[in-house]
Biopython code that builds the backbone (N, CA, C, O; Angstrom):
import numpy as np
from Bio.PDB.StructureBuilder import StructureBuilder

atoms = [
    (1, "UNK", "N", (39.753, -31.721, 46.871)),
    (1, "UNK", "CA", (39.550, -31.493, 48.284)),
    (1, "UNK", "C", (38.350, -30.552, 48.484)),
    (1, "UNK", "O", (38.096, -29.732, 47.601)),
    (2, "UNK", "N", (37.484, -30.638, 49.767)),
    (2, "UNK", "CA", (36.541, -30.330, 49.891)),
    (2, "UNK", "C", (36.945, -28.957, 50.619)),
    (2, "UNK", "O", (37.753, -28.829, 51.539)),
    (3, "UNK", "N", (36.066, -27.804, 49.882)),
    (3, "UNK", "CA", (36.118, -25.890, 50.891)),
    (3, "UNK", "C", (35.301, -25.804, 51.536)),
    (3, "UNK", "O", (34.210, -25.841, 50.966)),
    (4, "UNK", "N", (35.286, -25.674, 52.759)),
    (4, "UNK", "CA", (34.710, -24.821, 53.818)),
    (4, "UNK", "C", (34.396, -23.372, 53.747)),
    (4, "UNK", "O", (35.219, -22.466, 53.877)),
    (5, "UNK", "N", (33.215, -23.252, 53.544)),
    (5, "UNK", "CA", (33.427, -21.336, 53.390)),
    (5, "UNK", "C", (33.898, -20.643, 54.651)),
    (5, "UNK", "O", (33.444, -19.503, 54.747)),
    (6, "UNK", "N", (34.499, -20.932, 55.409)),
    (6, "UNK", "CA", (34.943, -19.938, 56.266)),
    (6, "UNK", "C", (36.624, -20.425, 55.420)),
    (6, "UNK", "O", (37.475, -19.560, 55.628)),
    (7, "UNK", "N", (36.905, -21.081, 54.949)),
    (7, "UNK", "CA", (38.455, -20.828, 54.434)),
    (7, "UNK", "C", (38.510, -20.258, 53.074)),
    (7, "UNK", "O", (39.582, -20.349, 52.474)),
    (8, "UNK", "N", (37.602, -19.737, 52.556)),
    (8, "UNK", "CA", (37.545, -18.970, 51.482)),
    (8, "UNK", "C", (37.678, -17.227, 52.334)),
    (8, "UNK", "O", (37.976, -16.248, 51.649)),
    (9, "UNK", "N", (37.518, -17.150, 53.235)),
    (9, "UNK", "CA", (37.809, -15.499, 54.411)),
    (9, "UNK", "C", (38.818, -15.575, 54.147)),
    (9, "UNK", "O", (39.328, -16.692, 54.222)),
    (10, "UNK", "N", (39.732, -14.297, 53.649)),
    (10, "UNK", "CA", (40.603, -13.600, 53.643)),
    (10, "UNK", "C", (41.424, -13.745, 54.795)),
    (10, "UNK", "O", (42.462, -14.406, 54.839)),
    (11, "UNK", "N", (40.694, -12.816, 56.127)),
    (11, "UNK", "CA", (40.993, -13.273, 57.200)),
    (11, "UNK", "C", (41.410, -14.877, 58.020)),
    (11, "UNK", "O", (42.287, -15.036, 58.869)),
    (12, "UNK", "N", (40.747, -15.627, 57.615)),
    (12, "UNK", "CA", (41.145, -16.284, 58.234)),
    (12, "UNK", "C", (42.636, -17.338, 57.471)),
    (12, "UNK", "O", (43.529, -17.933, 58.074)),
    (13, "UNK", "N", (42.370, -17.209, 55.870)),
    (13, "UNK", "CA", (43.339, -17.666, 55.206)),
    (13, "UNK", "C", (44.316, -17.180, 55.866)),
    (13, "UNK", "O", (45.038, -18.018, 56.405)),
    (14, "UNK", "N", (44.699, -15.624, 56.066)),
    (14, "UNK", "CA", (46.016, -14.904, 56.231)),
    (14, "UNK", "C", (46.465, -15.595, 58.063)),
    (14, "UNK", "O", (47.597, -15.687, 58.538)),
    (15, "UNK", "N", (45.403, -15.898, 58.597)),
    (15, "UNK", "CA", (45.188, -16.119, 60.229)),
    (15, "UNK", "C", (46.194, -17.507, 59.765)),
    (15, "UNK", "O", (47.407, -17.320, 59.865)),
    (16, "UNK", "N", (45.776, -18.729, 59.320)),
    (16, "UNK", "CA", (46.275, -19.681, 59.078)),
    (16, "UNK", "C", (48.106, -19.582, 58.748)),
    (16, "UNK", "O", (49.023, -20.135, 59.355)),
    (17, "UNK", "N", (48.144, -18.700, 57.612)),
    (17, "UNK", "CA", (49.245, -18.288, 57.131)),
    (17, "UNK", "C", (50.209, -17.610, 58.439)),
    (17, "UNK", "O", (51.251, -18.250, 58.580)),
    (18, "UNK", "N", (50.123, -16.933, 59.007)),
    (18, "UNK", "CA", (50.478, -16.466, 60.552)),
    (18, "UNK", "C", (50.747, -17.635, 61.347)),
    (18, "UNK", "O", (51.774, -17.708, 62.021)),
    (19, "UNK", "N", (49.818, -18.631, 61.306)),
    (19, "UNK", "CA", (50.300, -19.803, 61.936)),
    (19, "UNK", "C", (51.634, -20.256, 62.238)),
    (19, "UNK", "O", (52.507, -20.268, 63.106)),
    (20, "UNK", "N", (51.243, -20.742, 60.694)),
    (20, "UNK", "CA", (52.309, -21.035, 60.125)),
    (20, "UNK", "C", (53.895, -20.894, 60.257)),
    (20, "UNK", "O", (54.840, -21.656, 60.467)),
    (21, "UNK", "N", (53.681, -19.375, 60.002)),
    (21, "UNK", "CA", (54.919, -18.648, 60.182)),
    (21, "UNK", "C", (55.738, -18.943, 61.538)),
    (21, "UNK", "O", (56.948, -19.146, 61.646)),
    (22, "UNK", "N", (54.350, -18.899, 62.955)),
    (22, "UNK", "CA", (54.893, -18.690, 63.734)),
    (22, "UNK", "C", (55.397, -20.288, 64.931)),
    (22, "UNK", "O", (55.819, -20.576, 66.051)),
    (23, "UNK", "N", (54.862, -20.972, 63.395)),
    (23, "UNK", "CA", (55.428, -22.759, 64.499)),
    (23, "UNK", "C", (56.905, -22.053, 64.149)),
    (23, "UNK", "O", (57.703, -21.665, 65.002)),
    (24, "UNK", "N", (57.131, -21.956, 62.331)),
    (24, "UNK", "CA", (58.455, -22.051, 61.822)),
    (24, "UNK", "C", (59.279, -21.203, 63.066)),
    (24, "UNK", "O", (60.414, -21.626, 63.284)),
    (25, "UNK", "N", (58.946, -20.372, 63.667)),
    (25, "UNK", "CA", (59.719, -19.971, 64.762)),
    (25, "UNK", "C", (60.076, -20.579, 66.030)),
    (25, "UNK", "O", (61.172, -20.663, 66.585)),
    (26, "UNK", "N", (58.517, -21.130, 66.497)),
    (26, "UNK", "CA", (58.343, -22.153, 67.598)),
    (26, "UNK", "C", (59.683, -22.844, 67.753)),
    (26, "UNK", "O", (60.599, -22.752, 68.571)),
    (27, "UNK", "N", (59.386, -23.815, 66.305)),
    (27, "UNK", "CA", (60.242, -24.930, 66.351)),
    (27, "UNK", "C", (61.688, -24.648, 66.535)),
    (27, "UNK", "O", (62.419, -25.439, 67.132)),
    (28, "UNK", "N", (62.147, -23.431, 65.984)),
    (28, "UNK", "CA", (63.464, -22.863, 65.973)),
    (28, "UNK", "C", (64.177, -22.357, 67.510)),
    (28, "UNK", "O", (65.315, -21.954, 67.747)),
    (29, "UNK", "N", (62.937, -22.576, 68.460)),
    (29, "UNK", "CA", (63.500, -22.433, 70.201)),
    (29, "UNK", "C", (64.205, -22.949, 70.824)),
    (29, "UNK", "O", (63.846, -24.113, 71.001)),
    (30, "UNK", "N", (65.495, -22.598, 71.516)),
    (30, "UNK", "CA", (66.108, -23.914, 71.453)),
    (30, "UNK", "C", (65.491, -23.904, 73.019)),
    (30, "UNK", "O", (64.932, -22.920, 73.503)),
    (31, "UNK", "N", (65.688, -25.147, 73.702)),
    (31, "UNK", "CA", (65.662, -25.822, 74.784)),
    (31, "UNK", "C", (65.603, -24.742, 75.465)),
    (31, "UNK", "O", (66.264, -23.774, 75.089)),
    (32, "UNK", "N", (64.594, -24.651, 76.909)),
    (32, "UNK", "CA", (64.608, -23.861, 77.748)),
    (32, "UNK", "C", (63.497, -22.520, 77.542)),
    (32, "UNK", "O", (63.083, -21.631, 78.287)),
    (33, "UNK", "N", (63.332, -22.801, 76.496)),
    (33, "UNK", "CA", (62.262, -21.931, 76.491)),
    (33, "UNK", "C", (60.829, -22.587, 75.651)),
    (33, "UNK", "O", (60.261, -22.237, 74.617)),
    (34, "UNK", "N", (60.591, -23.620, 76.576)),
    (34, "UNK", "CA", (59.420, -23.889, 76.283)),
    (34, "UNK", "C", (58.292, -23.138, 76.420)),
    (34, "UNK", "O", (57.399, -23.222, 75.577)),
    (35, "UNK", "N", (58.198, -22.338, 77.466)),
    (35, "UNK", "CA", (57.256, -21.761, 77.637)),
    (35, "UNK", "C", (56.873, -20.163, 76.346)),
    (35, "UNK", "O", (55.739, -19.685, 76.323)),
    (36, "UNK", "N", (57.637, -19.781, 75.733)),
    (36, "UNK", "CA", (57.513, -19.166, 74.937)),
    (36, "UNK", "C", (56.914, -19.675, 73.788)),
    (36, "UNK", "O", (55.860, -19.352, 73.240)),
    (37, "UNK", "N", (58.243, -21.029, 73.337)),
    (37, "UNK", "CA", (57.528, -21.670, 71.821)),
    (37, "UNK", "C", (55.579, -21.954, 72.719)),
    (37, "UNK", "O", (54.687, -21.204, 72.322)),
    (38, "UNK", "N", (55.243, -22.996, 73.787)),
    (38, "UNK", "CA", (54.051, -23.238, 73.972)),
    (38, "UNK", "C", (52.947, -21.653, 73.911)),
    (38, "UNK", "O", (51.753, -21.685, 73.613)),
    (39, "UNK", "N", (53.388, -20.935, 74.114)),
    (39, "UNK", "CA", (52.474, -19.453, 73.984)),
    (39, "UNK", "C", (52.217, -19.255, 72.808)),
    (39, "UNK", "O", (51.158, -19.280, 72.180)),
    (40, "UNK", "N", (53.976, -18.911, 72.336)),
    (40, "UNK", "CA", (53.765, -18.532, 70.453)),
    (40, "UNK", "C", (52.561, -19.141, 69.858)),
    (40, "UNK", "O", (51.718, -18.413, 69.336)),
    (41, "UNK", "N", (52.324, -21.246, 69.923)),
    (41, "UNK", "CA", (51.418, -21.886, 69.587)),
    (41, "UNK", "C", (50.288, -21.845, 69.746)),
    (41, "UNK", "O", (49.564, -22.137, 68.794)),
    (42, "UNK", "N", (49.753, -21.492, 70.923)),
    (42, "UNK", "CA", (48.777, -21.303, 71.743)),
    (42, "UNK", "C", (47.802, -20.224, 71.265)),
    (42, "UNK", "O", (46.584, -20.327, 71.118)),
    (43, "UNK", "N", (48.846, -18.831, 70.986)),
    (43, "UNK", "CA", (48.465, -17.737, 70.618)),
    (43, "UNK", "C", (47.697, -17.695, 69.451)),
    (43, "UNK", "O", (46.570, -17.208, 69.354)),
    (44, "UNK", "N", (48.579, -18.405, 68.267)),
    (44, "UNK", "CA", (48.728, -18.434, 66.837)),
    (44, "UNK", "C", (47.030, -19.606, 66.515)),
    (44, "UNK", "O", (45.972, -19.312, 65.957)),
    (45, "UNK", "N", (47.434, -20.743, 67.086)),
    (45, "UNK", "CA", (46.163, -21.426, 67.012)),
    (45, "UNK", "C", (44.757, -20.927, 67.509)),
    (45, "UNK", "O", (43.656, -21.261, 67.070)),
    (46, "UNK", "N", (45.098, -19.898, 68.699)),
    (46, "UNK", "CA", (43.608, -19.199, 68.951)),
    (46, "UNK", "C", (43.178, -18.152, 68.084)),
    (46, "UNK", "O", (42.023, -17.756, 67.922)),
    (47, "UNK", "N", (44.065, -17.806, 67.625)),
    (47, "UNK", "CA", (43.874, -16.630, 66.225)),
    (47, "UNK", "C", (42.936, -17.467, 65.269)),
    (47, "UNK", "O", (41.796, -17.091, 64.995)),
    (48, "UNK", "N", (43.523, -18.681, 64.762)),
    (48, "UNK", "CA", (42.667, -19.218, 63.504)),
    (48, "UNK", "C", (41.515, -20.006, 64.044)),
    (48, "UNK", "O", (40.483, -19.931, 63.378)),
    (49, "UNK", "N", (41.486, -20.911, 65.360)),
    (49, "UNK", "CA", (40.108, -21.117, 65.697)),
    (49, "UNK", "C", (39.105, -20.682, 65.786)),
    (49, "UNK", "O", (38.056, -20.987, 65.219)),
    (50, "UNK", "N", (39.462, -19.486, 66.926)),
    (50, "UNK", "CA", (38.253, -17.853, 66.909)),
    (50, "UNK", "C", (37.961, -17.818, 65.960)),
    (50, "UNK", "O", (36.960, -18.490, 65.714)),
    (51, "UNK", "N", (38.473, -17.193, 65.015)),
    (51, "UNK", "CA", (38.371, -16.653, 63.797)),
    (51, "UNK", "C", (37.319, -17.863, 63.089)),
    (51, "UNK", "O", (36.123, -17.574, 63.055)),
    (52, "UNK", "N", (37.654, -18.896, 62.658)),
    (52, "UNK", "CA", (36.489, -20.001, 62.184)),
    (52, "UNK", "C", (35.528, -19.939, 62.782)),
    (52, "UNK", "O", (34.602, -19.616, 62.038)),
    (53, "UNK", "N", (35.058, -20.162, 64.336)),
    (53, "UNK", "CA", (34.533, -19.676, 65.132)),
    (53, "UNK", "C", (33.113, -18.746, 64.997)),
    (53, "UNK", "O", (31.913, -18.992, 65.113)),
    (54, "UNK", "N", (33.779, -17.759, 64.743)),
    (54, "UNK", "CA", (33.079, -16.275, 64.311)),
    (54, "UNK", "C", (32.779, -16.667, 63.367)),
    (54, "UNK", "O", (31.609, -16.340, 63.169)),
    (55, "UNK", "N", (33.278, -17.386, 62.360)),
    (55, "UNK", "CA", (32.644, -17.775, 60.441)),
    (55, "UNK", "C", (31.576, -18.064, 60.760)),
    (55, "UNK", "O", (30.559, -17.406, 60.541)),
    (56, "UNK", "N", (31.694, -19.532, 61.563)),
    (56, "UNK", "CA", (30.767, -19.951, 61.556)),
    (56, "UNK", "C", (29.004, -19.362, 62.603)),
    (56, "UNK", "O", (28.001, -19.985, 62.949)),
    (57, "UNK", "N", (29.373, -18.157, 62.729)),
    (57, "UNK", "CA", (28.508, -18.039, 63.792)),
    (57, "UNK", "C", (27.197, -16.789, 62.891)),
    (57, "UNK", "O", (27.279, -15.918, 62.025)),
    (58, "UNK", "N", (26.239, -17.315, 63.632)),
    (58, "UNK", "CA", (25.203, -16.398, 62.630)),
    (58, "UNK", "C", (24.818, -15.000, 63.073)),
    (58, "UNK", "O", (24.836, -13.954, 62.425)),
    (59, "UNK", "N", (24.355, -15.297, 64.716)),
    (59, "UNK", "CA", (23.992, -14.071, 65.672)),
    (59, "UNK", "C", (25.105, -13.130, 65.727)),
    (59, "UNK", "O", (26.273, -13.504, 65.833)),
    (60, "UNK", "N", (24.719, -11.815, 65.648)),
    (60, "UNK", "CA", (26.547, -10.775, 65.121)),
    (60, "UNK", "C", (26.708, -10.911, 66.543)),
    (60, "UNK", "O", (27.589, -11.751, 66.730)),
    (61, "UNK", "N", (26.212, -10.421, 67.751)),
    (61, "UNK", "CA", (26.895, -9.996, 68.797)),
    (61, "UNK", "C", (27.672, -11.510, 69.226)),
    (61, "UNK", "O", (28.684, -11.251, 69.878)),
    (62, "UNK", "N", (27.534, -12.583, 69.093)),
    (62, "UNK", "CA", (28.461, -14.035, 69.446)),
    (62, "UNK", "C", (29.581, -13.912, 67.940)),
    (62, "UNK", "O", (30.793, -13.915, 68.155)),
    (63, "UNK", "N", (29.124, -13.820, 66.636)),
    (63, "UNK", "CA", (30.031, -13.558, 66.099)),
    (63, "UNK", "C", (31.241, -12.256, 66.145)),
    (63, "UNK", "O", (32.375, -12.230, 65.666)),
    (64, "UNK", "N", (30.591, -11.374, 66.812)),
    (64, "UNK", "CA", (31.902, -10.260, 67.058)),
    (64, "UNK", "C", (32.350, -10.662, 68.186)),
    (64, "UNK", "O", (33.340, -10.025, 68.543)),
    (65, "UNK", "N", (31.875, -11.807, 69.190)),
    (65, "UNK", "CA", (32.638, -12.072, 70.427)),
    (65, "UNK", "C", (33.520, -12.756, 70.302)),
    (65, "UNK", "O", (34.530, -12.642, 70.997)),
    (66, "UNK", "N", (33.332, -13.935, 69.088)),
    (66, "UNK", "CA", (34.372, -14.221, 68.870)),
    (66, "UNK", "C", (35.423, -13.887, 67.996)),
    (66, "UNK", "O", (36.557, -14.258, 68.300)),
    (67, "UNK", "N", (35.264, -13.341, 67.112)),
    (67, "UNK", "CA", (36.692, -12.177, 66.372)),
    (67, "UNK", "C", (37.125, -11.442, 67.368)),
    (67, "UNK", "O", (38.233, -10.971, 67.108)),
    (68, "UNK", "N", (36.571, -11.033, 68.782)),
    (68, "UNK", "CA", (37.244, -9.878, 69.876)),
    (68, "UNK", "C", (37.978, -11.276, 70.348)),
    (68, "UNK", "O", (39.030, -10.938, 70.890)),
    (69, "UNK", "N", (37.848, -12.719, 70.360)),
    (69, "UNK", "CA", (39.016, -13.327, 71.354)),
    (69, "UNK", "C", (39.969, -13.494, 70.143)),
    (69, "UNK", "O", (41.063, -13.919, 70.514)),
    (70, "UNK", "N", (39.904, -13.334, 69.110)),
    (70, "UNK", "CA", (40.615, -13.619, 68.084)),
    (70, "UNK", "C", (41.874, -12.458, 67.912)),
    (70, "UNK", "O", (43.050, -12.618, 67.586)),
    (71, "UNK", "N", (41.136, -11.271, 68.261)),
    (71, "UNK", "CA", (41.488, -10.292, 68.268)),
    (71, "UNK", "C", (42.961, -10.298, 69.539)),
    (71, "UNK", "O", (44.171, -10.154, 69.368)),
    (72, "UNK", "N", (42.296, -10.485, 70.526)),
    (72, "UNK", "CA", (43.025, -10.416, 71.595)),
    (72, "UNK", "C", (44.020, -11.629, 71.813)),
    (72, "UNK", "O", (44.972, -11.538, 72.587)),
    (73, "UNK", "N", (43.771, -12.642, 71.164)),
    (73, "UNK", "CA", (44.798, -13.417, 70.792)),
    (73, "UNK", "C", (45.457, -12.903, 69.877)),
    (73, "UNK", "O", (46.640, -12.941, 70.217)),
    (74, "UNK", "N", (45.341, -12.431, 68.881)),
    (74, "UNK", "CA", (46.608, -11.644, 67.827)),
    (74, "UNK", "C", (47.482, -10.523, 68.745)),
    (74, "UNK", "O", (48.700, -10.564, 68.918)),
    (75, "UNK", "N", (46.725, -9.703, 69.186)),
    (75, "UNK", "CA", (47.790, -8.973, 70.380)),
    (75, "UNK", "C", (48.413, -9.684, 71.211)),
    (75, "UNK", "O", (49.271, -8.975, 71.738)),
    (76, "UNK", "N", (48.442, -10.998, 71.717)),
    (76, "UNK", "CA", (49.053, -11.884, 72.331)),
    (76, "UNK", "C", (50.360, -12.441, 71.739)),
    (76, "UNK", "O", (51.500, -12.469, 72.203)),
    (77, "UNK", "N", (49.770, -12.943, 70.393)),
    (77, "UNK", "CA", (50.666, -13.271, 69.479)),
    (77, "UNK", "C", (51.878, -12.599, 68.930)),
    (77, "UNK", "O", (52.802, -13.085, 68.277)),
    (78, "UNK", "N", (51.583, -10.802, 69.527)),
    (78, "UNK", "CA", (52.152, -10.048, 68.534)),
    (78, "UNK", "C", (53.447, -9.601, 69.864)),
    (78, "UNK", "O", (54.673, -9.488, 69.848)),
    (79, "UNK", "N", (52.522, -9.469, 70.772)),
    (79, "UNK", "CA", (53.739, -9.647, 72.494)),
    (79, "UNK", "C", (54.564, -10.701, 72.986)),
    (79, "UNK", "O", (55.520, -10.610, 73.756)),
    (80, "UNK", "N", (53.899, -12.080, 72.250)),
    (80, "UNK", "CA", (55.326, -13.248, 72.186)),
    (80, "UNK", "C", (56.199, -12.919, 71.002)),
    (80, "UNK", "O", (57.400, -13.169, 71.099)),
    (81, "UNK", "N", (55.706, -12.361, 69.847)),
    (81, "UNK", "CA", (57.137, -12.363, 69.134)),
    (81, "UNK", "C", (58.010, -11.221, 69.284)),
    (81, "UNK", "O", (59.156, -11.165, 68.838)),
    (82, "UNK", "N", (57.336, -10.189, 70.019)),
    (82, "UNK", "CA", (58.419, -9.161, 70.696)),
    (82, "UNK", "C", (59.267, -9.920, 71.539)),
    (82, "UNK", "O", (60.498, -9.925, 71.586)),
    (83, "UNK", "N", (58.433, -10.562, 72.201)),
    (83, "UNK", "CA", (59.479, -11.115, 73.580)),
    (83, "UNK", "C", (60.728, -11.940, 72.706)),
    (83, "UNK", "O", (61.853, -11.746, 73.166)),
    (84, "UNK", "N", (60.630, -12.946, 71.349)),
    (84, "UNK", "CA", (61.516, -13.392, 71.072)),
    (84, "UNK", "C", (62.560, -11.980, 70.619)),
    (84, "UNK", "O", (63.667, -11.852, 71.143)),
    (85, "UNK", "N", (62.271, -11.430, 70.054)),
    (85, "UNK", "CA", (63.206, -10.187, 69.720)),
    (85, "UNK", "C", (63.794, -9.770, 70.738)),
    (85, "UNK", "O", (65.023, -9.829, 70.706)),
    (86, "UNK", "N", (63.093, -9.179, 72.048)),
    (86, "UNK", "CA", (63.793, -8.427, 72.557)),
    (86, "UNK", "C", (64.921, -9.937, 73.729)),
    (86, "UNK", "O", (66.051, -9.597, 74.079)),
    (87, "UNK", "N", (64.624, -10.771, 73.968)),
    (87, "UNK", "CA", (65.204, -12.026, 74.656)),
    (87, "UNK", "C", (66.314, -12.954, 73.458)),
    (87, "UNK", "O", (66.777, -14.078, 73.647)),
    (88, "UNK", "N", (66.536, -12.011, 72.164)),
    (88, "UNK", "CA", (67.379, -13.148, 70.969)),
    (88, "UNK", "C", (67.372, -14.274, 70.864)),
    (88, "UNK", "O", (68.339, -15.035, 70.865)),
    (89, "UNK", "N", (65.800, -14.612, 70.719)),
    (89, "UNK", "CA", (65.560, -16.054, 70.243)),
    (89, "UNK", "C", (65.122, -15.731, 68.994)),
    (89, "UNK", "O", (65.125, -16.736, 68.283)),
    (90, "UNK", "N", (64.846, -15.012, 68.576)),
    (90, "UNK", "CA", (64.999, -15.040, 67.080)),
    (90, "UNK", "C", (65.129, -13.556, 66.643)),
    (90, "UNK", "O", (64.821, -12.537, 67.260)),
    (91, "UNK", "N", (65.787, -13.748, 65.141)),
    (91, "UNK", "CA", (66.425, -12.214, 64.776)),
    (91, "UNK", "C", (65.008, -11.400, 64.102)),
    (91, "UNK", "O", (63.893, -11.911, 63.997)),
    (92, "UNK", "N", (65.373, -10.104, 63.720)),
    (92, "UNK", "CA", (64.487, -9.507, 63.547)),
    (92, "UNK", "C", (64.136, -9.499, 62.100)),
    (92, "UNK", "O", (63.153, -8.872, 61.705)),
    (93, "UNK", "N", (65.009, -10.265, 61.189)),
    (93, "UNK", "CA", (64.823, -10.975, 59.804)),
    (93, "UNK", "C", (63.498, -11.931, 59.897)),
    (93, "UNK", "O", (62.455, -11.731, 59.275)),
    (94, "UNK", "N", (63.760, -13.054, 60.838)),
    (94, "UNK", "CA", (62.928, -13.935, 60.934)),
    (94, "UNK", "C", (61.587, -13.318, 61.146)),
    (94, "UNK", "O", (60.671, -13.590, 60.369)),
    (95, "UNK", "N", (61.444, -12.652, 61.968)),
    (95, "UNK", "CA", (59.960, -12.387, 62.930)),
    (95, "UNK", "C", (58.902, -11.106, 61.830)),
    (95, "UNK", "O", (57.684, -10.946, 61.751)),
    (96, "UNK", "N", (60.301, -10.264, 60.995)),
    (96, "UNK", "CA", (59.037, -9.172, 60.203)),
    (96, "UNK", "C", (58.448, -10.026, 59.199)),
    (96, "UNK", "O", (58.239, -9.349, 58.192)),
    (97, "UNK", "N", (58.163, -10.992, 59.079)),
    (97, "UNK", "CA", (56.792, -11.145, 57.867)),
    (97, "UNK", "C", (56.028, -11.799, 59.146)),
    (97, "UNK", "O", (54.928, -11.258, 59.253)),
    (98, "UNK", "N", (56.173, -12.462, 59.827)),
    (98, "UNK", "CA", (55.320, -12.957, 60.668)),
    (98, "UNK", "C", (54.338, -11.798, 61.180)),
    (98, "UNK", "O", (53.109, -11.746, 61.213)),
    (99, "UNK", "N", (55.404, -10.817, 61.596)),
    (99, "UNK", "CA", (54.724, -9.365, 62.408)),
    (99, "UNK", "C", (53.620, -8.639, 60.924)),
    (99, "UNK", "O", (52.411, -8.416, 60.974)),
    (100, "UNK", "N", (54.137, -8.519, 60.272)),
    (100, "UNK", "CA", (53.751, -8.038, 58.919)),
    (100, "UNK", "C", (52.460, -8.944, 59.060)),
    (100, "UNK", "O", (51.404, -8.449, 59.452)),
    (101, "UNK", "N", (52.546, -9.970, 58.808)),
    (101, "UNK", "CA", (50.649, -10.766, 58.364)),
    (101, "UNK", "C", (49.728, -10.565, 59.744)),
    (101, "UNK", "O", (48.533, -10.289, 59.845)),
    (102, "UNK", "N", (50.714, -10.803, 60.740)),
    (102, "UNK", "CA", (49.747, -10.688, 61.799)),
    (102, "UNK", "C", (49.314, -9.401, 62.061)),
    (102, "UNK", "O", (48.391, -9.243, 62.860)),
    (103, "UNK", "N", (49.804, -8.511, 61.546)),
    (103, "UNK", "CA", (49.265, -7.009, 61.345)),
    (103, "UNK", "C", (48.228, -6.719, 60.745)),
    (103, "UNK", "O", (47.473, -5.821, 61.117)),
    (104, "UNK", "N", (47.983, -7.679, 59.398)),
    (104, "UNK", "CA", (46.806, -7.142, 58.430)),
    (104, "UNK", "C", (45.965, -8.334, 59.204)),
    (104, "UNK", "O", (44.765, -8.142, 59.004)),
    (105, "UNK", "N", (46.189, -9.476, 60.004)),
    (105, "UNK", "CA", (45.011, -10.141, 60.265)),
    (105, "UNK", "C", (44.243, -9.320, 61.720)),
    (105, "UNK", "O", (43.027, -9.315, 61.915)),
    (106, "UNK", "N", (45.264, -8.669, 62.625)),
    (106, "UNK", "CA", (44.517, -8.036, 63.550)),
    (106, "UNK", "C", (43.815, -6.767, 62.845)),
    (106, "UNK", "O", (42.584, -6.732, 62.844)),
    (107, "UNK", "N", (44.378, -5.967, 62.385)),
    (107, "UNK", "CA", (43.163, -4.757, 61.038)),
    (107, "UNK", "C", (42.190, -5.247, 60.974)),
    (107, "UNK", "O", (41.082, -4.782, 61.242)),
    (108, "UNK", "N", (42.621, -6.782, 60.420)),
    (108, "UNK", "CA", (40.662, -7.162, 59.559)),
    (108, "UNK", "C", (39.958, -7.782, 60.546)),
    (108, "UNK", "O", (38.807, -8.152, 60.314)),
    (109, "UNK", "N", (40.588, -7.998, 61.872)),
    (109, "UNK", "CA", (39.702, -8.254, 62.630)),
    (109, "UNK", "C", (39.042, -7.402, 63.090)),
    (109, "UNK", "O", (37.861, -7.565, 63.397)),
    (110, "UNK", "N", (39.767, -6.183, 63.246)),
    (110, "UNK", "CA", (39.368, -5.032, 64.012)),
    (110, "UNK", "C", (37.740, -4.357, 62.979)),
    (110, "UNK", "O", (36.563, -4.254, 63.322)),
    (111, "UNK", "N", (38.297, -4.106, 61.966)),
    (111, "UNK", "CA", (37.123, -4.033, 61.216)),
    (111, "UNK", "C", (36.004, -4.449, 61.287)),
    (111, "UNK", "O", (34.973, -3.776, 61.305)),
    (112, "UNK", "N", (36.191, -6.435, 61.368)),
    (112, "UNK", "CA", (35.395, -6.505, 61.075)),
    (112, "UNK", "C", (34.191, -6.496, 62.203)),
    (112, "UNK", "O", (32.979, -6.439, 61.995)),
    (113, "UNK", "N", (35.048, -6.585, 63.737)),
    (113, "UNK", "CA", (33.996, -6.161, 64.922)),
    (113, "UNK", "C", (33.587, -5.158, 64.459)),
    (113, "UNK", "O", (32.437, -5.306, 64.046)),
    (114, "UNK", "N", (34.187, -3.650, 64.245)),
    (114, "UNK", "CA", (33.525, -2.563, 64.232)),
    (114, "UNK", "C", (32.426, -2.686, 63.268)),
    (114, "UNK", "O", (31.631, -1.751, 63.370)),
    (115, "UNK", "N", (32.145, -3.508, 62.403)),
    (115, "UNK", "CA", (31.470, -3.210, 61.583)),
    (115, "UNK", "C", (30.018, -3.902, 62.036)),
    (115, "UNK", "O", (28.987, -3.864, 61.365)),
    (116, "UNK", "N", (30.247, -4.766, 63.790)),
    (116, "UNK", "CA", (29.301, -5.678, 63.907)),
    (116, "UNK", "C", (28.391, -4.596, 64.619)),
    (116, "UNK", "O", (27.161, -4.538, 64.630)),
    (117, "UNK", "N", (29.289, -3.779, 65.193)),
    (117, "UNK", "CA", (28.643, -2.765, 66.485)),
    (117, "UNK", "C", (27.863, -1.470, 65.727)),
    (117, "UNK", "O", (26.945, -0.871, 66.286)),
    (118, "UNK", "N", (28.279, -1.173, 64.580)),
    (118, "UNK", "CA", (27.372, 0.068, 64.208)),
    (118, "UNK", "C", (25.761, -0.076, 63.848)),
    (118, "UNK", "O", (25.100, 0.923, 63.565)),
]
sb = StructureBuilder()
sb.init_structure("model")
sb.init_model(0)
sb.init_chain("A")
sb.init_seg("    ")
for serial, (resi, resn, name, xyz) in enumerate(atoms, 1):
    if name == "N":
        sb.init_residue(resn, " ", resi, " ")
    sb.init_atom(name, np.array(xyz, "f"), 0.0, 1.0, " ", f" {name:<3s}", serial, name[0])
structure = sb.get_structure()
């Protein structure tokens, strides 16, 4: 299979991996709360697009613009899976590794803007 160098990024591998995690929750919604699982998705997929996004981008100030929506989609991401916690759609077993990766992928995002601006 053919690599893309933006999927050789750390970041965005772990972004993908977060995904992941967070359909496995999606899918686990029961009825009635569509609008949560559709966010969770929403959220999770704008994390790893941005993020490619920004790979692919050469000019820093468009590439840190897009890790900042990437960014701000991971804080999005990270306020729907509170909402499943605090609403018991899912336990708090399920949601800490999700919270856990999406932690080190918002860090390395954060970084890696700051590192566009100095």
């Amino acid at each position: 299979m053919v690599t893309l160098d933006l999927e050789k990024l750390e970041v965005y591998q772990l972004a993908v991996e977060y995904a992941d995690l967070a359909e496995e929750i999606a899918q686990e919604l029961q009825a009635g709360h569509a609008h949560v699982r559709d966010q969770l998705r929403r959220a999770s997929d704008s994390i790893v697009n941005n993020t490619a996004e920004g790979a692919g981008e050469f000019n820093p100030p468009e590439k840190a613009r897009f890790y900042r929506m990437a960014l701000r989609s991971g804080t999005e991401s990270a306020a729907s899976l509170h909402s499943c916690l605090r609403r018991r759609l899912a336990n708090e077993q399920k949601v800490q590794a999700p919270r856990a990766k999406l932690k080190r992928v918002v860090e390395m995002l954060t970084r890696l803007i700051k590192s566009m601006n100095t």
